[in-house]
C-alpha positions in Angstrom: 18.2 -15.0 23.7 14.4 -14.4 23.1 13.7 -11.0 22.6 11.0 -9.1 24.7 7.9 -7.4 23.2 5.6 -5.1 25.4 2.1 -5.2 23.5 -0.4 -2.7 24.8 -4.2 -3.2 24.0 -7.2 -1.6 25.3 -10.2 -3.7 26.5 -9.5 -6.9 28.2 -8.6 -9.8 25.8 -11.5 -12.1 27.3 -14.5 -13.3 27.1 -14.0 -13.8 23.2 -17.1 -11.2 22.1 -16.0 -9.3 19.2 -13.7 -9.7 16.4 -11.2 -7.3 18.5 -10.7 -9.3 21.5 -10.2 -12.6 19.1 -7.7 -11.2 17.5 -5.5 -9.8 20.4 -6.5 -13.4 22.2 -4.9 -14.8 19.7 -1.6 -12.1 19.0 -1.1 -12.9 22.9 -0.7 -16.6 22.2 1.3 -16.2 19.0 3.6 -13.4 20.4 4.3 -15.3 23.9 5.4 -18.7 21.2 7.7 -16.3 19.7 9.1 -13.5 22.1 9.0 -12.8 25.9 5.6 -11.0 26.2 4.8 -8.2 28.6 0.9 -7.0 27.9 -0.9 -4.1 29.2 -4.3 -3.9 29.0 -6.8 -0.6 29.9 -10.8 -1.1 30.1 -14.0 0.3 32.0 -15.2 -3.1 31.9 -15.2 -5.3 34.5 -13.0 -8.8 34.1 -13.3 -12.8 34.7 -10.6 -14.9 36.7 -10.7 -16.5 33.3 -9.0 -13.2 31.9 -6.2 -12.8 34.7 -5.8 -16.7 33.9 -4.9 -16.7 30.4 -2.7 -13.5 30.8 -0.5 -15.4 33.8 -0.3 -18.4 31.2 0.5 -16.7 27.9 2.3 -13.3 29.2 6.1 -13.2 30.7 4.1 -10.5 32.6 1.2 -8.6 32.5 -1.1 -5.7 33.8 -4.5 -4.8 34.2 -5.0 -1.2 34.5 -9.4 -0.3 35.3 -10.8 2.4 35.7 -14.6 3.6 36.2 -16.5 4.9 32.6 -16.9 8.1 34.3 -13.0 8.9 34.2 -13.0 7.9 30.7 -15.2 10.4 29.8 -14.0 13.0 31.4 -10.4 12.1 30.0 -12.3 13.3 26.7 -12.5 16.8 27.5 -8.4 17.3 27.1 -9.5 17.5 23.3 -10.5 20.9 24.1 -6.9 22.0 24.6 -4.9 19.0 23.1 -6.9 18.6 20.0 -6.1 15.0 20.0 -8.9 12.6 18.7 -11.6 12.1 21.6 -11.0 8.2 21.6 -7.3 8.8 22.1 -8.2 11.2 25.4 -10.8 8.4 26.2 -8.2 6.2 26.7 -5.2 7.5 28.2 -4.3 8.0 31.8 -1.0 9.5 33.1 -0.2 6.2 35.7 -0.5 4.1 32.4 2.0 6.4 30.6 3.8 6.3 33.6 3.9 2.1 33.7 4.7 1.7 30.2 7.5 4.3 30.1 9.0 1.8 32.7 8.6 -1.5 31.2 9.9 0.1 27.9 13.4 0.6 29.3 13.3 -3.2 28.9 12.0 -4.1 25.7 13.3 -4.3 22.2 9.6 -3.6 20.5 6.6 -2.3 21.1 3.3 -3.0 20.1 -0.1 -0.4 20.1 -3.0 -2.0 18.9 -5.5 -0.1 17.6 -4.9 4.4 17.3 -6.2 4.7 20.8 -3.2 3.5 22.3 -0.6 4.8 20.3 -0.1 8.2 22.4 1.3 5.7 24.9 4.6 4.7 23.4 5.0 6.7 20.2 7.9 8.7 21.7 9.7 5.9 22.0 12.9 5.2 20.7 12.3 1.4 19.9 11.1 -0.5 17.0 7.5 0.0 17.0 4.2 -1.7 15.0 0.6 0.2 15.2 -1.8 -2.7 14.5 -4.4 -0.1 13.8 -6.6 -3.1 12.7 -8.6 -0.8 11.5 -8.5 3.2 10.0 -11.3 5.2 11.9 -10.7 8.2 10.2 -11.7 6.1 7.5 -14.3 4.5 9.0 -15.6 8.0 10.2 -15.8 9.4 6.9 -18.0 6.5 5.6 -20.2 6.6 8.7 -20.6 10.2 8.8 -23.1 10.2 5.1 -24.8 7.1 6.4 -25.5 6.9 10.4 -29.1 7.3 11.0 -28.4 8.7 14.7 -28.2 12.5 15.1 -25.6 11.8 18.3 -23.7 9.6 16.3 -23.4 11.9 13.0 -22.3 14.7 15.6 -19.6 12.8 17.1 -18.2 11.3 13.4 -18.2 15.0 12.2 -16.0 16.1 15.0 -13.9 13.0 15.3 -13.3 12.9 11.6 -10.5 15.7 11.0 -9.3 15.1 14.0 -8.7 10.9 13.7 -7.4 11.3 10.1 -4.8 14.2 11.1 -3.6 11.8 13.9 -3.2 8.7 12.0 -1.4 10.2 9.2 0.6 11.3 12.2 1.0 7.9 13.9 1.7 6.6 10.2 5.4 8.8 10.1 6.5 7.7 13.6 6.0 4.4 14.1 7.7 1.7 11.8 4.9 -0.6 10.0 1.3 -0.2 10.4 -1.0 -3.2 10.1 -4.6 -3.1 9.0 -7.2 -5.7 7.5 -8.8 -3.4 4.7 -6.9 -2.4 1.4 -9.3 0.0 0.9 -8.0 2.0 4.3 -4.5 1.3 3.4 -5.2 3.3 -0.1 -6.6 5.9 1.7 -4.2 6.8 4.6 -1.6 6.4 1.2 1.5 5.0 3.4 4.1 2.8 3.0 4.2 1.7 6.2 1.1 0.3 6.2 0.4 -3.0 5.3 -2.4 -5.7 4.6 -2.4 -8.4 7.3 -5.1 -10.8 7.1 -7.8 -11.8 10.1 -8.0 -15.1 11.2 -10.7 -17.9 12.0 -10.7 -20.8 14.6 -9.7 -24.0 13.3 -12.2 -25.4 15.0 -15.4 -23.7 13.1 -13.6 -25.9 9.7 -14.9 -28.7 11.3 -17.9 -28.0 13.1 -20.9 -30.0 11.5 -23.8 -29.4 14.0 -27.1 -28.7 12.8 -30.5 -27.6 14.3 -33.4 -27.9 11.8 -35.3 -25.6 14.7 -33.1 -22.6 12.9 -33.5 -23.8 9.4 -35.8 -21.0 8.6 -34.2 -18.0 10.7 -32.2 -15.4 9.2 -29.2 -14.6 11.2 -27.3 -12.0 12.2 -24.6 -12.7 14.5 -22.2 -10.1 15.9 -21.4 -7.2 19.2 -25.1 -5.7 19.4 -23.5 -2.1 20.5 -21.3 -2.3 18.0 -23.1 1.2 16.0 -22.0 -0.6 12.4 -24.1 -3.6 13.6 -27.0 -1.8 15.3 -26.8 0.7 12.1 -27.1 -3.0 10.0 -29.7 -4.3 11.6 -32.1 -1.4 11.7 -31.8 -0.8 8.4 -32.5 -4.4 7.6 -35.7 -4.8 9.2 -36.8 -0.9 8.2 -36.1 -1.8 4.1 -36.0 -5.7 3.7 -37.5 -8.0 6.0 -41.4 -7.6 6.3 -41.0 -7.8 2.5 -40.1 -11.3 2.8 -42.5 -14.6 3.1 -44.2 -14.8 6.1 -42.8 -18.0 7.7 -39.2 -16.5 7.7 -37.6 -15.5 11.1 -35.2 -12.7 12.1 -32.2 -13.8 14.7 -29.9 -11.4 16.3 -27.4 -13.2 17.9 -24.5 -11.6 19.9 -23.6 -9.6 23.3 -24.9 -6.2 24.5 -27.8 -5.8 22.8 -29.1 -2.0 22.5 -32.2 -0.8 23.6 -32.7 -0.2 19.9 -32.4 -3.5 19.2 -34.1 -5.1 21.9 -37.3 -3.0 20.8 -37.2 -4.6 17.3 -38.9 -7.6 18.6 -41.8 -5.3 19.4 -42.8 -5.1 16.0 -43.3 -8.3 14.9 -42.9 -12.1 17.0 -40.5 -13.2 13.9 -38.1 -11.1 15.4 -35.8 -12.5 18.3 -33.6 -10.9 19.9 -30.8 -13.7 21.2 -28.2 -11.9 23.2 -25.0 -14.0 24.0 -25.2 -17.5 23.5 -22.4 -20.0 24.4 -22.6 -21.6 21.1 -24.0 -19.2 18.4 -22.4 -21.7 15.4 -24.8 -23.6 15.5 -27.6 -21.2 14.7 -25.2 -20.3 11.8 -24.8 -22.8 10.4 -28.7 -23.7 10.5 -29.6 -20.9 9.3 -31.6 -19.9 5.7 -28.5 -17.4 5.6 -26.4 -15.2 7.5 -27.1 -12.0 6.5 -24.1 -8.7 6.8 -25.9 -5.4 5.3 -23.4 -3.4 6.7 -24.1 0.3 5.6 -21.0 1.7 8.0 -18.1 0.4 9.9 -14.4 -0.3 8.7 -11.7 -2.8 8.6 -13.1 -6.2 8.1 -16.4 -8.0 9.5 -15.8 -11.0 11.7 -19.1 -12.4 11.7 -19.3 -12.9 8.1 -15.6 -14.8 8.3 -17.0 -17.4 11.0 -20.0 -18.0 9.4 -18.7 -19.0 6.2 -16.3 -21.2 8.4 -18.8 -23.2 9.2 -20.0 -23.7 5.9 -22.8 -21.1 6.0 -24.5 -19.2 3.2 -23.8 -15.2 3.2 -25.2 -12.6 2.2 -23.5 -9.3 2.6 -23.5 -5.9 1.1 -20.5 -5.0 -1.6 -18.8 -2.5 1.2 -18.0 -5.2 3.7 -17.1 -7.8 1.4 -14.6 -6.2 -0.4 -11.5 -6.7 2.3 -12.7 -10.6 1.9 -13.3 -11.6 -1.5 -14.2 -11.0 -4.7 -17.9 -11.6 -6.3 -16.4 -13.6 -8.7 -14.9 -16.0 -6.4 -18.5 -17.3 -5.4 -18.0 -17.3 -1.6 -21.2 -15.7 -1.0 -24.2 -13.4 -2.1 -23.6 -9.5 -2.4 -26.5 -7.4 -2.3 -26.6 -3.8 -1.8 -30.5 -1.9 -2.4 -33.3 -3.1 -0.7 -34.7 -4.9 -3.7 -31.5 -6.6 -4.5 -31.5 -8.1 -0.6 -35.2 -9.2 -0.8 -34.9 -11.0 -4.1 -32.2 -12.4 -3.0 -33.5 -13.7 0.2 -36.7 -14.7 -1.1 -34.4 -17.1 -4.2 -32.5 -19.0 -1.6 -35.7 -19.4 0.1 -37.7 -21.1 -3.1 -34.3 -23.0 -3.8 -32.0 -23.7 -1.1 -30.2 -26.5 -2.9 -28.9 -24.2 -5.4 -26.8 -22.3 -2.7 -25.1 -25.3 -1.9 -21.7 -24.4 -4.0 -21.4 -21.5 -2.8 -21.2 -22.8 1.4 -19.0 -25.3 0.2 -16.5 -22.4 -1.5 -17.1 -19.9 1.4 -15.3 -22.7 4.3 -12.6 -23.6 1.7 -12.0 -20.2 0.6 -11.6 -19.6 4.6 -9.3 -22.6 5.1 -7.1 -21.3 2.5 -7.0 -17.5 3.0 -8.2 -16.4 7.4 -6.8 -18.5 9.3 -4.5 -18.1 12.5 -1.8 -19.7 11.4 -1.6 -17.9 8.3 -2.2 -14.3 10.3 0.6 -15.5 12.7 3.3 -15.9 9.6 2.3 -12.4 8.5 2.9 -10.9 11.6 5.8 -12.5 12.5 7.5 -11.6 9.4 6.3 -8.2 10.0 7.8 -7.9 13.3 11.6 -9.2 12.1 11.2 -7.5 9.1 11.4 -4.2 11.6 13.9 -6.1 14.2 15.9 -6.3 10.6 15.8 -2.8 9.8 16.7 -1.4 13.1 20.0 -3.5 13.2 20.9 -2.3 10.1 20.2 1.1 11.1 21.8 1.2 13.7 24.8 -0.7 12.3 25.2 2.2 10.5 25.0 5.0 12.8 28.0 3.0 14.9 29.9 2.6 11.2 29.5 6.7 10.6 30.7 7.4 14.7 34.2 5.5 14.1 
């Protein structure tokens, strides 16, 4: 008999904007070919038929639990007495709590994706997985030296001791804990938690359009308020690009642009500010380069495993591609002061051919190493690996009663 898994995510698992929502899109598919899958799901934002359609199709059940922003926020202010992160608070509501305690009387693991969710089932006596995806404590600390916004710094500085007490918390009750960034697995310093990798559609391997319209655009392609994206972007146009030849473009390509980033284009017509687009891949892959100077964030970047994908030529700073590869294993560029990023830029420019190698390596090196079918053997093996433990534990405990 299949067992049943209850998976609990916040933010609805479609439309596919943000390396988040890709990756629990895909866990839903992989868990439901494995396991009977019930799925929660908790977001301010408001949801497609197409979302209720692929939770009915890949779900034994499923529900949707919305509520308005302003109740969110004001579920924040219980840090004042429960001293519980503030993105914990943000997310939990007692009828949720109430729901899952109900569908856990009939499940034999649970799921939490991501820290915010865990308060939900950590008192559970069940196997139990946190895919943190990412450590925000970590993250936190990071962002805290290098954010650029006052509101921002405030709310890392608070969040901070508070996020890192937490996980290391989360980290002793619940059984594995997965994450995409060996650097955050060194720092929270567990056992329990391990490396999983990301995955990329096996559709991007293939994908062969090109548009000479973008052949002189830099890109940069990701969730626009997303702070370690807006925080990348601004700091690319304040140190790098009016450095660069004139006939070379600037591209920001992705959903939810701020009004930060929408003002960029003020400053100068070769900068164009996309928004969603049904089929951004193609701008990648017609690109000069793809460009990730990410100066804060955590986990791994998304954007820069898509565009090499499709064959495209990267250039990222050292801090976001360290989960990914090595400089060594000439995947892409790494570039890290402002000098470093314009000479770069302004190389590939004066001798694209020579850059060829390396957007051959970067979709190999993808093939072989982020895709889903390699994340789904991970995570399956994960997930018996704890089914494992508990039936020995428990063998055990009924071997010490006789």
């Amino acid at each position: 008999m299949r067992k049943r898994v209850l998976l609990v995510i916040p933010r609805f698992p479609y439309p596919l904007i943000g390396g988040d929502r890709i990756k629990n899109h895909n866990l839903i598919k992989i868990l439901n070919k494995h396991y009977d899958l019930d799925v929660v799901t908790i977001s301010y934002e408001n949801y497609f038929a197409e979302t209720e359609r692929f939770l009915a199709e890949n779900t034994t059940s499923y529900r949707i639990f919305k509520y308005p922003i302003w109740k969110f926020y004001r579920n924040t202010l219980r840090a004042l007495i429960n001293f519980k992160p503030l993105q914990v608070n943000f997310f939990y509501f007692p009828e949720v709590k109430r729901y899952i305690d109900e569908r856990a009387k009939d499940v034999d693991l649970i799921i939490a994706c991501w820290v915010r969710t865990a308060e939900y089932v950590h008192d559970k006596n069940l196997p139990k997985i946190l895919d943190m995806a990412d450590s925000y404590a970590f993250n936190y600390k990071n962002s805290y030296k290098k954010a650029t916004s006052l509101f921002w710094k405030m709310i890392y500085l608070v969040e901070l001791p508070l996020l890192y007490r937490y996980e290391k918390k989360m980290l002793q009750i619940f059984d594995r804990a997965l994450l995409f960034n060996k650097r955050e697995i060194a720092f929270l310093n567990s056992p329990k938690a391990l490396w999983i990798p990301h995955g990329v559609n096996d559709a991007l391997l293939n994908y062969e359009t090109v548009d000479l319209r973008y052949s002189k655009y830099i890109s940069f392609f990701g969730k626009m308020d997303y702070r370690s994206n807006v925080e990348a972007v601004l700091w690319f146009v304040k140190n790098v690009f009016f450095h660069l030849p004139e006939d070379i473009k600037f591209q920001i390509i992705g959903a939810f642009p701020t009004k930060e980033i929408l003002n960029l284009q003020k400053l100068s017509s070769r900068i164009e500010v996309r928004g969603y687009v049904d089929d951004p891949y193609v701008m990648l892959k017609s690109s000069l380069c793809n460009i990730a100077p990410m100066q804060i964030g955590g986990g791994i970047q998304n954007k820069i495993l898509e565009a090499m994908a499709v064959g495209s030529l990267v250039v990222t700073s050292s801090f976001s591609a360290y989960p990914i590869a090595k400089q060594d294993d000439n995947v892409f560029i790494i570039a890290d002061s402002p000098i470093e990023w314009i000479n770069t830029i302004v190389d590939i420019y004066n001798n694209p051919q020579k850059y060829e190698q390396v957007r051959r390596n970067a979709r190999e090196y993808i093939k072989q190493n982020f895709t889903w079918e390699i994340f789904e053997k991970y995570y399956i093996n994960v997930i018996e690996e704890v089914f494992a433990e508990r039936t020995k534990f428990e063998k055990q405990l009924e071997y010490k009663s006789v």
